[in-house]
Each structure stands twice: as C-alpha cells, then as structure tokens.
C-alpha positions, -999 to 999 in steps of 0.1 A, spaced: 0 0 0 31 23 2 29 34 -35 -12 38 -34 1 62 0 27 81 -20 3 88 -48 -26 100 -27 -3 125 -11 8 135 -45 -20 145 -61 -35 155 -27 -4 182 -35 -19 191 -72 -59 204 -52 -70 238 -56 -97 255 -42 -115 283 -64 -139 306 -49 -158 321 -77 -195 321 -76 -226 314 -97 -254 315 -89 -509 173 -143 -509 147 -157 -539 122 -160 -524 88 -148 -517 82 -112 -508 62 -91 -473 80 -98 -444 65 -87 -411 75 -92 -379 50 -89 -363 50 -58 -326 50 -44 -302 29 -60 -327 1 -66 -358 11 -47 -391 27 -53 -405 58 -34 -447 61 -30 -458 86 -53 -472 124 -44 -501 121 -64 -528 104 -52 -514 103 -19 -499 70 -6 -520 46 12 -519 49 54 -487 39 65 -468 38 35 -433 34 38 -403 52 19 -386 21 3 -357 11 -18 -325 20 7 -295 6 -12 -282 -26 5 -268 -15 43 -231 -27 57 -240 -25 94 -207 -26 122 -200 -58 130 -212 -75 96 -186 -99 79 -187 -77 49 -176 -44 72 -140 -56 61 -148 -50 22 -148 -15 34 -118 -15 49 -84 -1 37 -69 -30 35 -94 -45 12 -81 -63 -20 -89 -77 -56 -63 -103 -73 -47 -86 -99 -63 -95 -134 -42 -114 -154 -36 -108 -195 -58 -132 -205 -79 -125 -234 -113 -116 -239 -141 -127 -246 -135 -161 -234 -115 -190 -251 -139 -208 -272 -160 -179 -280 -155 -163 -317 -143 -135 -319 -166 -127 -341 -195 -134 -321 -188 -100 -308 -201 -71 -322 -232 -41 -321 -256 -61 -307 -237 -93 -303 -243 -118 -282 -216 -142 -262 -221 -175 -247 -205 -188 -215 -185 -215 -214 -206 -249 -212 -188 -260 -178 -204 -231 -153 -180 -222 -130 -182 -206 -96 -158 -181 -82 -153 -171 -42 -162 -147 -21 -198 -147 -32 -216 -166 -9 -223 -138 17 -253 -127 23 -263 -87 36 -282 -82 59 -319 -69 57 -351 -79 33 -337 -94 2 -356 -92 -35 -371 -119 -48 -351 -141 -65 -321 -113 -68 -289 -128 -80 -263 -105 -93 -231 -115 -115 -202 -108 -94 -224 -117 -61 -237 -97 -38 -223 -63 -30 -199 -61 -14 -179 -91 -25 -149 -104 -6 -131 -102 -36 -135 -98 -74 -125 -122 -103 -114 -116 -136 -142 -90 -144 -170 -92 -165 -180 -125 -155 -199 -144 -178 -236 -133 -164 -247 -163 -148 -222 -177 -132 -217 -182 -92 -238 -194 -66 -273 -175 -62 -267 -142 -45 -290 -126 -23 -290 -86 -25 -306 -69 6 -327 -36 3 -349 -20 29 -386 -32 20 -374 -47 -9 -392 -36 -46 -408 -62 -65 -391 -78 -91 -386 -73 -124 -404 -75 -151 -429 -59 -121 -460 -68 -111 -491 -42 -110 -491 -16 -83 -513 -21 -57 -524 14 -51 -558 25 -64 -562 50 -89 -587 81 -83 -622 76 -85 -625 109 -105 -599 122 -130 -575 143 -109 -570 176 -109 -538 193 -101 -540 215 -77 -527 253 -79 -487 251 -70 -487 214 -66 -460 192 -76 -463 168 -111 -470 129 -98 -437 114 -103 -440 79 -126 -414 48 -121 -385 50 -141 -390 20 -150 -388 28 -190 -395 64 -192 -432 67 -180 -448 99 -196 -476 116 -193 -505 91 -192 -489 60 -197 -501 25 -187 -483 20 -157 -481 -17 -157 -442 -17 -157 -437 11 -137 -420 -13 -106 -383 -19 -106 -358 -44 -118 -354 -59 -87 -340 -94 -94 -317 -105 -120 -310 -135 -142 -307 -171 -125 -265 -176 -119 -279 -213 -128 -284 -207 -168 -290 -240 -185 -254 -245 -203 -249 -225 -237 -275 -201 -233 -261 -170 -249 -262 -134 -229 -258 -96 -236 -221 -81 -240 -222 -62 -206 -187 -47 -210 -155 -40 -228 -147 -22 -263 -167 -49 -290 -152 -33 -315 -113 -55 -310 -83 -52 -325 -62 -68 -295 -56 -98 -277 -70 -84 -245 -102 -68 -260 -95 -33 -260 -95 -5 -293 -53 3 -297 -43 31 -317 -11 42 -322 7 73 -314 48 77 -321 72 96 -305 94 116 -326 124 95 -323 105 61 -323 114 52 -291 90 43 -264 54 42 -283 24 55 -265 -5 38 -273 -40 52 -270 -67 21 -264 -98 40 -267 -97 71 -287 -79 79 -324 -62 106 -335 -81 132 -351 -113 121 -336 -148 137 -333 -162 137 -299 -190 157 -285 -185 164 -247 -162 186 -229 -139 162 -212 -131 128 -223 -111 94 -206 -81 90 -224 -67 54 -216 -39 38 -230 -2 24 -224 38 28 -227 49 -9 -235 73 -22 -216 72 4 -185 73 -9 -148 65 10 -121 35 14 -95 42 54 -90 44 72 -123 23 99 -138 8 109 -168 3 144 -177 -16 160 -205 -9 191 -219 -35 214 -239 -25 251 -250 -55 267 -235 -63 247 -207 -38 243 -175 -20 209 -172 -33 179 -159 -22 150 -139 -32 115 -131 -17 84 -115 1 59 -140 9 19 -131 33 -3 -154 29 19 -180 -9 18 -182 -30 51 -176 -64 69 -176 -64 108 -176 -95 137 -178 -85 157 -207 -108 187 -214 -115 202 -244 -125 233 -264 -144 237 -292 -129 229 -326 -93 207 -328 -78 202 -298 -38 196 -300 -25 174 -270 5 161 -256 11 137 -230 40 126 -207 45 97 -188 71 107 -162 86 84 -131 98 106 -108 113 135 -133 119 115 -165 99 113 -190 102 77 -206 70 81 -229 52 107 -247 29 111 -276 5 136 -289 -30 136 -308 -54 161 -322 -93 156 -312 -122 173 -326 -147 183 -305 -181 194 -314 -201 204 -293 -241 190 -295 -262 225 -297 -296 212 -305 -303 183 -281 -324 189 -251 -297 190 -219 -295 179 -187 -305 207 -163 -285 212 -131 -304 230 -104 -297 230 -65 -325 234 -41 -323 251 -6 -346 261 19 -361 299 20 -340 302 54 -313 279 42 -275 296 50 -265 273 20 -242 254 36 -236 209 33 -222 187 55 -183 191 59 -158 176 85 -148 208 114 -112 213 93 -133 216 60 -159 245 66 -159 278 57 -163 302 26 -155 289 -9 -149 251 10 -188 238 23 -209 268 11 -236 275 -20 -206 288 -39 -188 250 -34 -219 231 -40 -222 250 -75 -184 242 -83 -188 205 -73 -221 197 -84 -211 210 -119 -175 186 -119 -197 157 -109 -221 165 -141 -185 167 -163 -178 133 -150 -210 122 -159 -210 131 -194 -176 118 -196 -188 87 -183 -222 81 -207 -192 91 -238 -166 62 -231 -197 38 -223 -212 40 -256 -185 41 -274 -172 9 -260 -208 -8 -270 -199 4 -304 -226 34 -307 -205 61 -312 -194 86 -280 -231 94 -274 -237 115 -241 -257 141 -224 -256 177 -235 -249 200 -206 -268 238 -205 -243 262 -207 -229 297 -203 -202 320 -205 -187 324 -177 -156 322 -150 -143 284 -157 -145 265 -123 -134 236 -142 -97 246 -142 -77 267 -118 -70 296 -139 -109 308 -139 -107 320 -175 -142 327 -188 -153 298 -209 -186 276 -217 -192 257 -186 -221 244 -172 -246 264 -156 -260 255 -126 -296 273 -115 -301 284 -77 -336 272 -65 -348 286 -35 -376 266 -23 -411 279 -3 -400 253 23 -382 261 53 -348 239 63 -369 222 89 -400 215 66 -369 199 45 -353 186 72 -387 167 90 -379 133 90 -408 124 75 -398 131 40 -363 114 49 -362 89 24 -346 64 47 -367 64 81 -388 42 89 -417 50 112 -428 28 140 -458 5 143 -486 25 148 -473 61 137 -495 84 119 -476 102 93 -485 139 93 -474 140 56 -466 120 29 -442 146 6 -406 135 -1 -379 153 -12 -387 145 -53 -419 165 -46 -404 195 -25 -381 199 -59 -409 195 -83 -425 225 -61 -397 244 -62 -389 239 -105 -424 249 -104 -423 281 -87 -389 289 -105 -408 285 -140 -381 289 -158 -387 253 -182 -408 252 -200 -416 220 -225 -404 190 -222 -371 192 -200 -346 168 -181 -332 181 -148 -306 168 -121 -315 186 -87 -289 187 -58 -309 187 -22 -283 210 -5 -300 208 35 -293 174 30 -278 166 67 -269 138 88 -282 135 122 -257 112 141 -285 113 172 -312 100 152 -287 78 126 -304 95 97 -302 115 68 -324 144 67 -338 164 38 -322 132 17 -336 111 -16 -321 91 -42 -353 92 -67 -353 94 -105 -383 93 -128 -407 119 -136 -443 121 -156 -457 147 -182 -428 169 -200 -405 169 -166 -379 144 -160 -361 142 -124 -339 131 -104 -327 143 -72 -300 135 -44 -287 143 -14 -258 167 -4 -245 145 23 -218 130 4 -209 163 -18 -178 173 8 -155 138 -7 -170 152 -47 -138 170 -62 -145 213 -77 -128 209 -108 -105 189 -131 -74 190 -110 -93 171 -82 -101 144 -101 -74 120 -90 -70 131 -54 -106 127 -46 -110 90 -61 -75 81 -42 -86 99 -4 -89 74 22 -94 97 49 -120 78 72 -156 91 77 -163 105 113 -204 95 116 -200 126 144 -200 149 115 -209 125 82 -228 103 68 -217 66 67 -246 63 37 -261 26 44 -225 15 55 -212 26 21 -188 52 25 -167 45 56 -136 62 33 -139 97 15 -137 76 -18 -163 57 -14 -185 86 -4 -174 103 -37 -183 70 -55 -218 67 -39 -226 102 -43 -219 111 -75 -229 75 -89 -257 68 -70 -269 105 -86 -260 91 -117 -281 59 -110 -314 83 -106 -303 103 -136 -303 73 -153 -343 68 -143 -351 105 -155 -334 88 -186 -356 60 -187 -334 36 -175 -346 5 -149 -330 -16 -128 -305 -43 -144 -284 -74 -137 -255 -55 -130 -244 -15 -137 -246 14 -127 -286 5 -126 -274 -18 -102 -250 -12 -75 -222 -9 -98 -218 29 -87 -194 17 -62 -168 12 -87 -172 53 -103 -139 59 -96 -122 31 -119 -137 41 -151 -112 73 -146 -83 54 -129 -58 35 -134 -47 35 -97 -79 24 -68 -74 26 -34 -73 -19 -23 -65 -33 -56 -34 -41 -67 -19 -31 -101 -34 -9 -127 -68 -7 -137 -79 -17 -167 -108 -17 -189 -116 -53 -175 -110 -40 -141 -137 -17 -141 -162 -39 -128 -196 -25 -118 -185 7 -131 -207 4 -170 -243 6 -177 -255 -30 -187 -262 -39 -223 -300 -33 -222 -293 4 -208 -267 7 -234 -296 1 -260 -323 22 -241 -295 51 -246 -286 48 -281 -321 54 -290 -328 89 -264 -331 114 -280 -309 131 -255 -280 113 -266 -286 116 -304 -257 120 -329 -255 146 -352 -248 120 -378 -283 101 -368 -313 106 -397 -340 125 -384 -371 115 -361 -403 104 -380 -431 119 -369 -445 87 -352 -409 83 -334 -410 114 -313 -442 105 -299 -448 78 -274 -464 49 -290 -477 19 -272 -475 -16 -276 -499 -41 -293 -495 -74 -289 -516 -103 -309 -514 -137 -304 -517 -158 -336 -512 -190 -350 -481 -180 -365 -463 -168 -327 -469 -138 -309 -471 -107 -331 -456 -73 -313 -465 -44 -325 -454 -5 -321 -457 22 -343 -423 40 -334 -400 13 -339 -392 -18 -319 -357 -14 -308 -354 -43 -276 -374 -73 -265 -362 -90 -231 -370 -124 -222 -380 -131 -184 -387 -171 -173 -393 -171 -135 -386 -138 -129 -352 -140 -139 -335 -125 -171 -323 -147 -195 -313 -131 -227 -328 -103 -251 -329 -93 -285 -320 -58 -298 -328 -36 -329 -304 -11 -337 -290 4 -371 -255 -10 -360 -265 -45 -362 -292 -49 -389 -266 -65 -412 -260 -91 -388 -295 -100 -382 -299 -103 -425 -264 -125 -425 -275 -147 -398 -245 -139 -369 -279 -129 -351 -311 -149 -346 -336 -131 -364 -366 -138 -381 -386 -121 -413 -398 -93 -399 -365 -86 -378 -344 -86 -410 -367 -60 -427 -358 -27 -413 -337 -14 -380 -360 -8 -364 -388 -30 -368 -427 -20 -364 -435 -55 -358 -423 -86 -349 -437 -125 -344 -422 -141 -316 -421 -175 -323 -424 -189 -291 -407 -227 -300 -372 -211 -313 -371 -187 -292 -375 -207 -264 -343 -229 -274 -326 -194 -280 -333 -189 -247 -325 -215 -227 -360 -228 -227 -390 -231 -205 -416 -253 -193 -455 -247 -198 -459 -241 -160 -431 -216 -163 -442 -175 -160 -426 -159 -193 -423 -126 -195 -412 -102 -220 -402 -65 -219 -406 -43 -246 -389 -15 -253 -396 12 -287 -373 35 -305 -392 64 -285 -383 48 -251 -417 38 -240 -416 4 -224 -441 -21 -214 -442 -58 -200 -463 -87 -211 -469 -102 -179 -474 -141 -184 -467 -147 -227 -483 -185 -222 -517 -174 -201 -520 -148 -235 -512 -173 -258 -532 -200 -248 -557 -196 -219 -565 -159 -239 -578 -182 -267 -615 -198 -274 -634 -213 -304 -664 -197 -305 -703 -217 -316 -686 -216 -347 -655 -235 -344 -636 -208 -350 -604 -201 -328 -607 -164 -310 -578 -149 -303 -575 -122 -275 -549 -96 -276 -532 -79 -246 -556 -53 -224 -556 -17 -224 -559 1 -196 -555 -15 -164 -590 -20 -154 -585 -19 -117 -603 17 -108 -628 12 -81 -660 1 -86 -647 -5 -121 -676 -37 -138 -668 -56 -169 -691 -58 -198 -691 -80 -233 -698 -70 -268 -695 -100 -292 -701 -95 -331 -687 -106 -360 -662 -89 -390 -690 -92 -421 -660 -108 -442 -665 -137 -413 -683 -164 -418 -703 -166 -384 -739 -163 -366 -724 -138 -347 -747 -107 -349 -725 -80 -374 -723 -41 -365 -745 -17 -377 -738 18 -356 -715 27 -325 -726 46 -301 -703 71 -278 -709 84 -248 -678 109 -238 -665 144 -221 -636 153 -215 -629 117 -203 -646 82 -221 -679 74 -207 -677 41 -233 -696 27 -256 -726 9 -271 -722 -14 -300 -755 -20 -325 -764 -54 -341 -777 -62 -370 -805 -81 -352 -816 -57 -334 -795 -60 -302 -766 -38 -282 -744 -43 -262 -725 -20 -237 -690 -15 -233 -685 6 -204 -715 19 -180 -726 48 -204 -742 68 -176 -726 104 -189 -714 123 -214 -722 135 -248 -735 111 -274 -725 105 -309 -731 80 -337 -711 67 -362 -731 46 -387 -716 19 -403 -727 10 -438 -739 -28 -451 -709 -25 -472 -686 -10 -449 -671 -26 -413 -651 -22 -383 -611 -15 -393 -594 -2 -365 -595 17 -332 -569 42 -322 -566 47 -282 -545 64 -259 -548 49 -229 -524 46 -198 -540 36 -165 -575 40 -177 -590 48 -213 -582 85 -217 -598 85 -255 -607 67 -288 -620 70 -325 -632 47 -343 -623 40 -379 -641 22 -409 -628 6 -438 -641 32 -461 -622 61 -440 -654 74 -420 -650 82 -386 -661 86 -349 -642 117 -348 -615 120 -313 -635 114 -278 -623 120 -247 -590 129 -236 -555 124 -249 -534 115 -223 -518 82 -223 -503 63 -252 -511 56 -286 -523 26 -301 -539 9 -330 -563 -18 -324 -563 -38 -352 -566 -76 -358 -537 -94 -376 -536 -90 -412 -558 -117 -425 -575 -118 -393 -614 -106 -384 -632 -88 -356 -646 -109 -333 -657 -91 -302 -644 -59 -277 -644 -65 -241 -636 -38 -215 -648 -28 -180 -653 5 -167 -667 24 -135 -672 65 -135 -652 57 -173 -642 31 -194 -607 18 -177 -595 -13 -202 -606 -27 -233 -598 -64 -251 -603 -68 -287 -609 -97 -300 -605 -116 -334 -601 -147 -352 -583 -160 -387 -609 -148 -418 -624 -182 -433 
C-alpha cells in the first residue's frame, strides 16, 4: 500500500480550491424510482396509510462480515492478460448487438456466498455476487455464473419485469392542484404523461446464476469493437524519435467527440513502475495529472471547441520515458435537449452541506462550493455516458450540458469559458419543513405512527422547479438537495432522496448533499478525490447505508448513485448489473488507473460494476438526448410515445409498435435470460445470420412488428416449461416500455373457439381496469368478411367528455351491447354502412382509457373522444385476421378494453 500512500499524497499536492461564484398529468398512481434500486410512493394520489419510503440501497452495518470489504486493506487479485471474450468464443460473435455464450462448464468463483443483511428481493442474483464481494475475479464474469446471491434492500421492490401496483387509482380524474407538484412515474422505462403503468415497478431481481449450459447473454462490458488480444481498441501514437510508443486504447487521432472532457486510456509498453504519472498538456487549458501503473494510464483531458492539440508525458519521478500527442475534434451538440443542473435550498437555508470541522468555511462547504462540485460531478458524468457507448460500439453518445459564458471553475485559472450552468432554487420550504424526518427517504416510522405528511424530497423539488418557471416543454433536470444533513442522534439522513423518474414533459432526479464534501471542484481534483482514504467521522458524516466508511467511497456513492437516478429521469430500470445496479461503487475506476485496495493498474476489464448494462446501453442509443449529429431525423411517429400491441396468432406472438421496436427482453421465473435488440448498428447481422432473427427482424432497423415464435425462441433462450411464467419486456425506438406479464396465459388460456369452431384470439388489455367500482361488460359480433352467426355491427354509439364514458355497440339483429356503464357524457353516432365494417381503433390509454376513434374501412370516422393523455395505439386484428368481439370494464369511465378476433375463413 506504500505506493497507493505516496500517490494519494501527491496528487493531494496538485488540489486547488476556487472561490468564484454562480449562482398534471392524468395517470396516477405516480411512482417514481427509488434510491439505487428502490421505489419511493408517489405524491399524487397520496400514498396509502402507512406507507413506507422504500428502496435504501443494501446496508453494511458494524460488525457485519462484509464491514471488512470496506476497509483499507481491502483487496482484488490482480487480473491477469488473458484475453477476452473467453477461449472458445468467436471473436466474431462480438459485435453491435452481439451476443456471447459462457462456457458450457459453469464455473463458480469465491467470495460470493455472503449474504447482507436486511429484506432481500425476490429471487435477486447479481453476477459478481452480492455487493460487497470479498473479492473480485477476472471481471466481466460471464452473467450467470456463481452461486445464487441474495442482495438486501430496505422493504425490498418487487421484481422485475414488475408486477401491477397495488395502489388504487382516483375515483375521478384528478386535478392538479394550484402550485402542486407533477406525480412522479417509475422509471421503470420512461413513463410519460398518461402512460399505462403496468411496468412502472423496478428491476429488482436478476437473471438465475444457474443458466442451462450454452444459453447466450448480452455483452455487458468491454470495447466490442477489438483489435487486440486483450479486447480493447489500440491506436497508435509515435514519438518523434520512435522510441517508447504511447499507445491510446480508446480514442484515435483526429477524432470527433462531443463532450467537454473525455477518458483517455492507453499504455507505454514495456514500463514498470506502480508510482508514475501521466500528464496531459493542452495550449489553453492548465495541465493535468493523473496516477500511471506499469505503463498503463487513464487521464480527464478537457477540451474546447474545434481541434484540440494534445500532448502527454509519462514521467517516473522527473523523467519522461514516454510521450505522444493527438489532435481531437470536438463538437459540441447544440440542439439536443440538456440535462438541467439546479440546487435546491430552503427559503431560510445559510447554503451550507455537511463538511468535517477542518473543511468549513467560505468557498470550502458553502452554496458557492456546491455550484463548483455539483457542476464537476455532471462533467464526469458526461464523460462517463461518452466512453460507455463508445465501448458498445454506438458512437461517444452523451448528455448535453446547459451552458454559459462564464468564469471556468473547471480549471484553476478561472478563465471565462462555456461551462455548465448550474440554477439556484430557492424553495417555499423552510430547512426544517426539508429537514422533518418524515420526508427522509430512509426512516422508517414505528408501528402504529400516523404520518403527518406524505411529501418527499422529489416532490419539495418538483414544487420548487415549479415556482422557478423557468422550463418550460419537455425538460430533463438533475437537482442537488443542498439541506441534506446527517443527524448522528437519530442515525439518519435528513432532507435526503435518491429518486429518478418523472411524468408529463419533466424528468427528475434528485439527491442528497451528504456525500458532496468527498465530490472533487474541478478537473485538477479528479485523481486526489478517487485516491482519499481519509476515514468518515459519523459525528459529522454520513456513513450512507454503511457505504462510505472512506472519502472515496463517499465520492463513489454520491456522485454514482446521482448518476443511477439520472439514469431513471433517462428512462433507465434496474439491471443485472451496472450502474442500474449497485455498480456505482466502482465510479472511480472508469477514470483510474490507480484504486485505493486493488493491486496493479486498472484496466478496462477491471472496471467492474462501473458500466451501464447492455440493455441500458440500448435504451440510450435510442434517447433522443444522446442523439448524434450524424443520426437521420425522427419520424413523426418516433418522437411520440407509442404503445405496444401485442396479438397472439397462430403464427407466434405478433408485437406491434408504431415508433420502432428497438429491444425485447425475455424473463422465465422472474429471472432474465437473454434479449434481442434492434439497432441500425446490427441490422446487417441480423440479414447475415450472426444474429437470430426472423422475417420481420431482418426487414428494417427498427422494426414496427415482430412475431415471436415462441418454439425457437425458447431454445434461443435456454428454454422453458409450460408451468413456467414468461415474460417479455418491450422497449420502442421512443423509449416507451411495457411488460407482457405471463406470454403462455396470452397465448393460450387468452384463446376460445367460438359456436362456430372458429379459434378467438385475445390480444393484450388496455388500460389496467383496476379503478374502483370498475364492472366488466361483453360485446360480441362478428367482421362481415366472417363467416359466423355472430350478430354484425350496424352503428356505435359514444358516450364521452372530457374523459370516455364508453360505448354501445348495434347489431344487426336488433341488439346492443354496452362496453363501459354509459351513464354520462355526450352522445354521438357513427353509422356503419352494409358495405362497410369495423377497421381499426386508435386509443390512448395509460392507466385507464383516456380517449378513442373509431375508424371504418371506407375512412369514415367517430371523430376523437375523450381525452388524450396516455399512449397511442392501434387496435387492429392481424392482417388476415377478423373482428370478433371488444371487451372492456369501466366504472365513473371506461378503464380497459380487449379486442378480439379470429383467422378470416
């Protein structure tokens, strides 16, 4: 530990401190994702009696066996050169959108066996075990390997794919209040404005680590793109004289990038030495310096609009032994919508976090040091989402940044640049309303306590963005709690939430400033914040769930876990492993070489549970926050959400969406096994075959439809048994997301024959059907292109306001039938002709049926009724298929409707 010691003081050395300053929607029940892996009770409708604030990240508690994973002396093996992906897998089974297999022989690795303490998810294995491990092997294991792992979580979310929520929705369509805060939605997949909320839970459990042998799983990590033994991108830099090469692993000269500062990893062959530097050199920009090992380094380099000439040194002690030098474009992204920094403080508020006694004062734990770090931690971010994507081979997509001109509190020189602006919220609420411990995401009340109020800290900053009023539109914002404050009396975080998610045109995400005293104020911090292993004194600090005994750990949790919720506000869910995990714990490796406990130099494979997993990767490529400048414009259809329509035939399972289907996960058990993806970057594979992909799969990038053929894809999957509960997760090229619950109850107990013999098909339910006092109703008729005694449709009749009443559908013998209670709203008629029929319904719909309109074959139409909140779809059977019947239920208004249909004879 004597050269992690000597390095730490080093760039402890290199810190500066600068000093300049800167300043309704229709569907409930809202949820919004909570901390790290939980899920908090929504604001709107109000949380039922008792409620508790879930979804703590797992707790290290004194006296645990896995208190010594925390402490300095903690260790990982060091990684040896073997190459990647496995022996035995082609290399060029690799790719965008690849898929690997393990090895047949499943191996188990130690250190995984412990269990945390605490309520544990159902069924919630992670690859790598539970955190904290013991120790680490060679990282990425293959997913699916190790014993079960149980991963512990304060009340415990439901697993995912989730299960419905089991709060009511209103009675009466709600109206927001004057001043009140939006409902916040799950993040589980981006849940806007009035969309079905049937996957609004959280991932909560993971694949099996018992995979039947073969069964192929999503590239989690690592540059798929290879050129080397070991897996990772090498380009090739020379020094003038040719000796001593530098190598750059992850970046090529004269490169286009889009973010500010970028990771900049690569080697000196043949260099030992476990206290070196590396230093980049840029002619605007002051220098910077990270640690190097063995010739290996990482290093922050920023950059400036247009072509950015840089030169690097790798010194030991005073000699340089390497350098080498590249250009790199950047350009900066000017028409995406950015991430929006904002810090909220109390009206009374003396702007001030938690610091140890030796670190208080002006400039070191005040408004004007929140600003400085909050906006360093965003810069890493960025940085972060850049390397990520490029690694999974979708270009260096990231987050834009809102930005001004202003004194640079990036660097120590303060020059005026572009840098992130961060916006000063002063909130209605006094500290103490902030600080009640009621809206402290982590207490638990007693048996038999009667909360006075059931706001959290998401809901206090939705108030206060709301009384700023200065977004307007659709608008994605980060917001820093600054009267966070740990109470060492009571063993609790005050004025604290980890929460992500959002509903209507707001996204959010908001954190706690408890751990913002370890986050480094600018670029030059970098590396002696992620090596500090000053302890944390719980007189003055949060310990954060046992998580941040050491200053870098508390700058790991903070600024990753903040990155987890972001990543909700983003549309991102809980995964197998990642960032969406508990992988935040391991921040501090994707921009070091050198980590406090683990012996030799980080590498790419080292990084561990610092990486979003593949299926973020894919939800990311396609936000239109992360869009490339290079990517074809949006059709219409793809920048509005779009639901899902799924149609059971004889054929398989037809999926339907109108924006594109760009990922379909397959659940058995509750457990992930595998998923397929449709991207731009792999659509050639899927047409050559290197991917399994059928007709409709080959025919476009991003398909509008898809039949899941539940035989081969079972195989592809690592099969299932009838008894088994399959579930699939559906994901579209506008980020909407949605679950079919139980694929073999749809496929075959959602199937009849009819008086006729024919075979009636049901497809998946709109609308939840679940508000109170909701009934169910029947209207069976047939398509006149059917050959049936099914009575045909001569007229339907609406009943609708500003919300869907239902309807009533008229026979040709004389009867009707009611879909929906019918007891208000207007009435209108749309007569259908003798030679004329049914063709389609478009919906929007989310927890109930917000609106409809009914279209004929000949083009005439209902004309829109209701409202339109929710999603859009078309109800329509299969293409050679008829109308058979709609079912629905509805109380105060029509809440779910079936349709359903059978093959034309």
């Amino acid at each position: 530990m004597d050269h992690f010691r000597k390095l730490k003081a080093k760039f402890e050395g290199l810190t500066t401190h600068d000093s300049n300053s800167q300043r309704a929607t229709t569907h409930p029940p809202a949820q919004q994702q909570g901390p790290y892996g939980g899920q908090q009770p929504g604001i709107y409708p109000p949380a039922q009696s008792g409620a508790q604030q879930q979804g703590v990240y797992p707790p290290v508690k004194p006296g645990d066996p896995q208190q010594d994973a925390y402490s300095s002396s903690w260790q990982m093996p060091t990684h040896s050169d073997t190459s990647y992906p496995p022996p035995g897998i082609p290399s060029d089974g690799i790719g965008p959108g690849g898929f690997f297999a393990p090895p047949q022989q499943q191996q188990q690795y130690g250190g995984y066996g412990n269990q945390l303490p605490g309520n544990t998810f159902p069924g919630a294995t992670f690859p790598g075990g539970a955190y904290p491990p013991q120790s680490y092997p060679p990282y990425p294991p293959p997913p699916g390997e190790g014993p079960p792992q149980s991963f512990a979580n304060s009340g415990g979310p439901p697993p995912y794919p989730p299960v419905a929520p089991s709060l009511e929705p209103p009675s009466k369509p709600p109206v927001a209040a004057s001043g009140s805060a939006l409902p916040a939605m799950a993040g589980a997949g981006a849940v806007q404005q009035g969309q079905s909320a049937n996957y609004s839970s959280n991932i909560g459990a993971l694949a099996g680590s018992q995979l039947p042998p073969g069964v192929p799983l999503p590239l989690d990590q690592h540059d798929i793109m290879t050129t080397t033994e070991s897996g990772e991108k090498k380009h090739v830099t020379r020094t003038g004289d040719g000796r001593n090469q530098m190598l750059f692993l992850n970046i090529a000269n004269n490169e286009t990038v889009h973010q500010r500062f970028l990771i900049v990893y690569g080697q000196v062959p043949g260099i030992k030495g476990n206290n070196d530097r590396i230093v980049v050199r840029h002619p605007y920009f002051p220098p910077l310096t990270f640690p190097a090992i063995d010739g290996y380094f990482k290093i922050l380099v920023e950059l400036e609009s247009g072509d950015n000439g840089l030169k690097f040194e790798y010194l030991q002690g005073d000699a340089v032994v390497g350098q080498g030098e590249l250009t790199i474009k950047m350009e900066p992204y000017t028409d995406r919508p950015p991430l929006i920094l904002a810090v909220v403080l109390g009206s009374d508020s003396k702007g001030v976090f938690d610091s140890p006694p030796d670190a208080r004062g002006p400039g070191i734990n005040d408004l004007d040091a929140a600003v400085r770090k909050f906006r360093c931690c965003a810069y890493l971010w960025q940085a972060f989402i850049a390397e990520q994507m490029y690694r999974q081979g979708f270009g260096r997509r990231t987050i834009r940044l809102e930005e001004e001109y202003e004194p640079d509190t990036m660097a120590r020189d303060n020059e005026r640049r572009m840098t992130a602006k961060v916006h000063i919220l002063r909130s209605r609420r006094t500290v103490a309303e902030i600080q009640d411990k009621e809206r402290a995401q982590q207490w638990t009340p007693p048996p038999g306590y009667k909360r006075h109020t059931e706001e959290s800290q998401f809901s206090l900053a939705n108030e206060a963005l709301d009384d700023y009023g200065a977004f307007k539109g659709s608008h994605h914002v980060a917001c820093l709690s600054l009267d966070s404050h740990w109470d060492p009396e009571q063993k609790l975080i005050l004025g604290h939430a980890a929460l992500g998610g959002g509903s209507g045109d707001r996204r959010l995400g908001v954190f706690g400033s408890h751990s913002t005293h370890a986050w480094p104020a600018n670029a030059e911090e970098v590396a002696a914040k992620f090596l500090d292993t000053t302890q944390t004194d719980t007189r003055y600090l949060a310990n954060d769930c046992g998580g941040c005994g050491e200053y870098w750990r508390a700058a790991n949790v903070g600024m990753g876990a903040f990155l987890h919720e972001c990543g909700h506000l983003l549309t991102l869910a809980h995964t197998p492993s990642g960032i969406m995990s508990r992988g935040f714990d391991d921040f501090n490796r994707t921009f070091m070489i050198s980590a406090p406990g683990f012996d030799g130099p980080v590498r790419q494979r080292d990084e561990a549970g610092a990486h979003w997993h593949r299926t973020d990767i894919v939800r990311l490529r396609h936000h239109p926050c992360l869009r490339l400048p290079s990517d074809p414009p949006l059709r219409d259809t793809e920048k509005q959400e779009s639901g899902f329509d799924v149609l059971p035939t004889e054929r398989g399972l037809l999926i339907q969406n109108d924006s594109g289907i760009t990922m379909v996960e397959v659940w058995v058990g509750g457990e992930y096994r595998n998923h397929r993806e449709y991207t731009a970057e792999n659509l050639e594979r899927r047409r050559n075959g290197a991917l399994p992909a059928g007709p409709d799969e080959m025919a476009t990038a991003f398909p509008r439809e898809i039949v899941v053929d539940m035989n081969s894809w079972s195989g592809w999957a690592g099969g299932w048994s009838k008894s088994d509960k399959v579930q699939l997760v559906l994901t579209s090229r506008a980020t909407a997301t949605d679950t079919i619950d139980n694929v073999n109850d749809l496929l075959h107990k959602g199937s009849r024959h009819d008086h006729d013999g024919n075979i009636v098909f049901s497809s998946n339910q709109l609308g939840k059907g679940e508000m109170k006092g909701t009934e169910k109703f029947e209207a069976w008729f047939s398509g006149k292109d059917m050959r049936s005694s099914t009575p045909k449709l001569t007229s339907i009749e609406i009943r609708a306001g500003d919300m869907l009443d239902g309807f009533i559908l008229h026979m040709d013998d004389g009867s009707e039938r009611k879909v929906g209670k019918c007891k208000g709203g207007k009435r209108s008629v749309l007569a259908i002709d003798p030679d004329d029929d049914l063709d389609h319904i478009v919906v929007n719909c989310g927890w109930w049926i917000d609106g409809l309109e009914f279209v004929t074959r000949q083009g005439h139409t209902s004309g829109w009724k209701g409202g339109r909140g929710g999603g859009r779809h078309i109800v329509k059977p299969p293409l050679g298929y008829c109308w058979m019947g709609i079912t629905g239920s509805g109380a105060d208004w029509l809440d779910s409707l079936t349709m359903h249909y059978a093959k034309r004879k």
